[in-house]
C-alpha positions in Angstrom: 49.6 -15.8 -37.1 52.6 -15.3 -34.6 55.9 -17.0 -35.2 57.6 -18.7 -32.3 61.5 -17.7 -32.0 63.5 -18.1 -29.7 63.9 -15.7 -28.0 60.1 -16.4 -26.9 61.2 -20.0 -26.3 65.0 -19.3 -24.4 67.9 -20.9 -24.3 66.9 -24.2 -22.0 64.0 -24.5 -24.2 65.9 -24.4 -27.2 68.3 -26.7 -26.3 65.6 -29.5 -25.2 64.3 -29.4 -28.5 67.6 -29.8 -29.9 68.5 -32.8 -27.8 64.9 -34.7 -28.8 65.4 -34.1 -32.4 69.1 -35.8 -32.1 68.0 -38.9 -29.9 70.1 -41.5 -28.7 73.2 -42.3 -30.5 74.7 -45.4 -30.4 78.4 -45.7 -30.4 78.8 -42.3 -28.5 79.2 -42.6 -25.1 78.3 -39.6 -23.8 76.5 -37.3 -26.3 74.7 -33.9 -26.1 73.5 -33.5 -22.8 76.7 -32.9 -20.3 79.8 -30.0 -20.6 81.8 -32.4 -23.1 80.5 -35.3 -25.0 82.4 -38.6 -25.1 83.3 -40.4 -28.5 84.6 -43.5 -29.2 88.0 -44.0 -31.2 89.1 -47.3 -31.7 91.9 -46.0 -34.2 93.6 -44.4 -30.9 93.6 -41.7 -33.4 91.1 -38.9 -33.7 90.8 -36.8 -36.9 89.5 -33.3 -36.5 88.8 -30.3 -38.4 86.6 -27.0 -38.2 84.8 -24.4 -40.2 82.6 -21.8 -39.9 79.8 -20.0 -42.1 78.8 -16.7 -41.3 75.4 -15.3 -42.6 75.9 -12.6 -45.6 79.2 -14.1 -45.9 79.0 -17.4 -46.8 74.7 -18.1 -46.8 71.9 -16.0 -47.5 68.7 -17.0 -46.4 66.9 -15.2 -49.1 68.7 -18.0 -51.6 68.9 -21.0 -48.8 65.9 -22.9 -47.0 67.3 -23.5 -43.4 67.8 -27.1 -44.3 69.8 -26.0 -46.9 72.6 -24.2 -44.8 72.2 -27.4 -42.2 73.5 -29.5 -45.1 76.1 -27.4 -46.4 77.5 -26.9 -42.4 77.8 -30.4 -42.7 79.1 -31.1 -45.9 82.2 -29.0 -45.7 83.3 -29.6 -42.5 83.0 -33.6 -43.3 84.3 -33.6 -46.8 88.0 -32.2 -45.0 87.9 -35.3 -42.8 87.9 -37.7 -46.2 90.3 -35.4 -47.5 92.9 -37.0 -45.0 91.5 -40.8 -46.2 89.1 -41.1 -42.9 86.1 -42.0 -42.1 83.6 -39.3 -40.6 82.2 -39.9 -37.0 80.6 -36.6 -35.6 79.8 -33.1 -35.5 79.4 -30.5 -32.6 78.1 -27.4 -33.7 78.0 -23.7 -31.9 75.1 -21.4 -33.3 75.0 -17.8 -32.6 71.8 -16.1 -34.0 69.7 -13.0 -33.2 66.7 -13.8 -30.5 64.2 -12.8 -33.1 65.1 -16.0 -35.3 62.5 -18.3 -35.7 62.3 -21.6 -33.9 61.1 -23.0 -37.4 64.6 -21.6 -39.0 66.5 -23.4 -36.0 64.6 -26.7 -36.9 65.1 -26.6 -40.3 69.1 -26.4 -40.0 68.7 -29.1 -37.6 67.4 -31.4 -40.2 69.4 -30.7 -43.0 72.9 -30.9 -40.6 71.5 -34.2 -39.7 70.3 -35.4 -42.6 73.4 -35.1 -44.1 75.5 -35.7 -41.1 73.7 -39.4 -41.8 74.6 -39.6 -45.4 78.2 -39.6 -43.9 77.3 -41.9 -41.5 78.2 -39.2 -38.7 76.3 -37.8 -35.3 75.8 -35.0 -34.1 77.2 -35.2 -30.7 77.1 -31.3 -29.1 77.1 -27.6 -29.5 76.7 -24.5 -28.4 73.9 -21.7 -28.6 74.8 -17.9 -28.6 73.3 -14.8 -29.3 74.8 -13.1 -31.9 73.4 -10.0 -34.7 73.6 -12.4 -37.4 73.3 -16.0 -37.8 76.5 -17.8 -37.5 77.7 -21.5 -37.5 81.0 -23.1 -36.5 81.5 -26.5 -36.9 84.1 -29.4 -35.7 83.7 -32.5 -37.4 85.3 -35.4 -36.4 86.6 -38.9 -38.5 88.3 -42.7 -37.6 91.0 -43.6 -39.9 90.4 -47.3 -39.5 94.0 -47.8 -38.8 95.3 -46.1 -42.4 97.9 -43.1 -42.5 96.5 -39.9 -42.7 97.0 -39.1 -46.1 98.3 -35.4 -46.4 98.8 -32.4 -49.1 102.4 -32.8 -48.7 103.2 -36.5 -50.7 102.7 -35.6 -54.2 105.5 -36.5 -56.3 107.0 -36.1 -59.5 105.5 -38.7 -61.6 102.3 -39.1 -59.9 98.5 -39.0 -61.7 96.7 -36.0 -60.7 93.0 -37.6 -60.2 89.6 -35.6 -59.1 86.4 -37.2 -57.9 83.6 -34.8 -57.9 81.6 -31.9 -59.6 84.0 -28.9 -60.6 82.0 -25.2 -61.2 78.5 -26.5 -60.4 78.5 -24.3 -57.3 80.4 -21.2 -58.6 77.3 -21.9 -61.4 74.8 -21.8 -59.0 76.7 -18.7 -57.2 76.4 -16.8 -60.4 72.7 -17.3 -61.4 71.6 -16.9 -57.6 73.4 -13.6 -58.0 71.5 -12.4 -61.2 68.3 -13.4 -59.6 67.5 -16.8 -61.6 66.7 -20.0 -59.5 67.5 -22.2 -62.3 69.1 -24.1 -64.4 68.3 -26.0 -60.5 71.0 -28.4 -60.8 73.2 -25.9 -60.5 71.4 -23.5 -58.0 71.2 -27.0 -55.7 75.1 -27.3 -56.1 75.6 -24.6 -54.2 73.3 -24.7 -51.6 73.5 -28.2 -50.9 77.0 -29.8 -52.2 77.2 -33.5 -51.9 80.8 -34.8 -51.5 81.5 -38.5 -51.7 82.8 -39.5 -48.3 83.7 -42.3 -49.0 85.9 -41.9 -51.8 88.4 -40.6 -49.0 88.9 -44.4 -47.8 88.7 -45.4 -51.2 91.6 -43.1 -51.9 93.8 -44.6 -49.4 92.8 -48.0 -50.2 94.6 -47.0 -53.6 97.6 -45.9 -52.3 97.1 -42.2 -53.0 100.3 -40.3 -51.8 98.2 -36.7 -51.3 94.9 -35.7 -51.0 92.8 -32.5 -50.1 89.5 -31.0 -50.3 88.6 -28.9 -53.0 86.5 -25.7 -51.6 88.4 -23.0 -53.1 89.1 -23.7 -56.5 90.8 -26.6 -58.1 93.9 -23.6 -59.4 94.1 -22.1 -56.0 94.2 -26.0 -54.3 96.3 -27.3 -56.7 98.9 -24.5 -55.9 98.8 -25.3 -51.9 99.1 -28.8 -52.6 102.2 -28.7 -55.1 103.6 -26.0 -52.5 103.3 -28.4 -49.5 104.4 -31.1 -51.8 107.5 -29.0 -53.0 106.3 -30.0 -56.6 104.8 -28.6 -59.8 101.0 -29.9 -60.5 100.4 -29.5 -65.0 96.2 -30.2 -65.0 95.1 -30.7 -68.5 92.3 -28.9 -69.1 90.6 -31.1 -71.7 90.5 -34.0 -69.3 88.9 -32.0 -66.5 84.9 -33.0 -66.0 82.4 -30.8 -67.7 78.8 -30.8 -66.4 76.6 -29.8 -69.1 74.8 -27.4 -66.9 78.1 -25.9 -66.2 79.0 -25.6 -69.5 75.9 -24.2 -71.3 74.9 -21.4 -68.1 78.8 -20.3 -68.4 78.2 -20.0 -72.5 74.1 -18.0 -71.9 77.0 -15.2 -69.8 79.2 -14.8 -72.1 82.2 -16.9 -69.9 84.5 -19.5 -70.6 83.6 -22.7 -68.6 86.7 -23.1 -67.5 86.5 -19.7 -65.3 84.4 -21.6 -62.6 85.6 -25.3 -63.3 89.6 -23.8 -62.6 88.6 -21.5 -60.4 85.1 -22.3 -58.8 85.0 -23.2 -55.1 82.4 -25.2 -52.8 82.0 -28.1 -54.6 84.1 -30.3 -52.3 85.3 -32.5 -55.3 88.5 -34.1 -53.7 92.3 -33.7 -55.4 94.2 -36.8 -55.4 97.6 -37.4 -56.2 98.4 -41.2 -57.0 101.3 -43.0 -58.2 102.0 -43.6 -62.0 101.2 -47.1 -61.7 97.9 -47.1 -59.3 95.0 -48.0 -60.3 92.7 -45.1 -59.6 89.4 -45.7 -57.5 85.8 -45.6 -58.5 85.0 -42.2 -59.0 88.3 -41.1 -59.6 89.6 -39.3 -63.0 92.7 -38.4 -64.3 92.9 -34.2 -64.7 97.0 -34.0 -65.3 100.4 -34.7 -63.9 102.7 -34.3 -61.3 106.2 -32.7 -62.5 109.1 -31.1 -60.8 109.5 -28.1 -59.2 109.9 -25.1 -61.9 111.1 -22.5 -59.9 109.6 -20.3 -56.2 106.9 -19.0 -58.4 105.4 -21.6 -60.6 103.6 -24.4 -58.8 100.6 -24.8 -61.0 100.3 -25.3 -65.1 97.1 -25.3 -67.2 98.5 -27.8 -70.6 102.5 -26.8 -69.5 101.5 -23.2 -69.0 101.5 -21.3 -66.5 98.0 -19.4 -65.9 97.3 -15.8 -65.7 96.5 -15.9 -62.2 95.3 -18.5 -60.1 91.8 -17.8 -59.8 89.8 -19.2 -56.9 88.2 -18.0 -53.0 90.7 -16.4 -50.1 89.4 -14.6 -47.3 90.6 -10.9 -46.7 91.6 -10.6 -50.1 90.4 -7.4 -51.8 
């Protein structure tokens, strides 16, 4: 039976489809459609971000369903605009892919980057399509603060509660049985092809009072360390109070690792990393991981139960 792609479809086609599966979208003035769409912002202040996943890089299609990298192009790009305490509003999205992909491939991503473009109650207002070698996806996300500060990397302060909300080393989990060829334990496998970030524990974060907040995607070490750095602090987590998935816990025992190896150092979960004062009461989903102490020194920013760590374990591009 022969597949549609589309390259048999072209570009206009394409796009048409792409406009009937988003519909109209209320609250948008102008949406996909024209050269620039037009979204509201009561706040008078627009919070934006962008990210891109590149196929071989960050997917593989032979471990992800379509929908499945639809949801995950969502879910990091939206997770950074709770990270700064707001509320997310939209997507636009630019696809480049090779003409032999198949039309069923585009309309899967479609309905996973909507579906959970919904769960954060955001649209997806425009794009861009491009051909390309390999399937990639860049996306700007968009968010309203509701009138609240942006809440930055930068305010943590000596004193402060260090608080996560969120999985920690599900998805490196799920990174390291796709990788020996296993699709299960599935809890973990779903982890990292479909994280699920709580959006609006950003809002809930400000409501609080938190003085810094940030996206985990890279490792709780290696985030810790840029937010004490932009904070000009020293961040101790304590490892016993740190949140252990059972999954995470037995998989990392059947290979012979240390949990902690992916719950310090595993990325793509999205958990956020909040630093509150002493005295706040920390918000539903919240927990207490460690402390925020002064500044040791140029080289120590980040301690594991007051000591510093071998090395701070965790993702960085171009890095050998």
């Amino acid at each position: 039976m022969a597949r549609t792609t589309v390259g048999d479809l072209g570009e206009i086609a394409v796009v048409e489809r792409i406009l009937k599966a988003v519909g109209p979208l209320p609250g948008v003035p102008v949406g996909p459609g024209d050269d620039a769409a037009v979204l509201a912002c009561a706040d008078g202040r627009m919070v934006v971000t962008t990210d891109m996943l590149v196929e071989g890089r960050h997917f593989r299609r032979d471990w992800s369903e379509p929908a499945d990298i639809g949801h995950k192009a969502a879910a990091e790009n939206l997770a950074d605009i709770a990270a700064m305490g707001a509320k997310p509003t939209a997507l636009v999205v630019a696809l480049a892919m090779p003409p032999d992909t198949e039309i069923a491939w585009v309309d899967g991503f479609l309905t996973g980057l909507l579906e959970e473009a919904g769960r954060a109650g955001a649209v997806l207002a425009g794009g861009d399509l491009v051909r390309a070698d390999a399937i990639t996806v860049g996306v700007t996300a968009f968010g309203d603060l509701g009138g609240r500060a942006p809440i930055l990397r930068s305010g943590a302060r000596p004193g402060d509660v260090i608080a996560i909300c969120g999985a920690l080393g599900s998805a490196a989990g799920g990174l390291a049985v796709l990788s020996r060829g296993f699709r299960s334990p599935r809890a973990l496998v779903d982890a990292h092809r479909r994280p699920r970030p709580d959006y609006p524990a950003g809002v809930r974060a400000s409501d609080a009072g938190a003085h810094a907040l940030m996206d985990v995607s890279d490792g709780l070490l290696l985030d810790a360390d840029r937010m004490a750095r932009a904070s000009g602090v020293a961040i101790d987590i304590h490892a016993e109070a740190l949140p252990r998935d059972e999954a995470v816990v037995s998989t990392a025992s059947a290979y012979n690792l240390d949990p902690l190896t992916w719950i310090l150092g595993g990325g793509d979960d999205h958990a956020l990393l909040a630093a509150f004062p002493a005295d706040a009461r920390l918000p539903e989903g919240f927990v207490q991981v460690g402390t925020v102490v002064a500044a040791l020194g140029e080289g120590t920013r980040v301690l594991v139960d007051g000591r510093e760590p071998e090395q701070i374990s965790g993702f960085e591009h171009f890095r050998a």
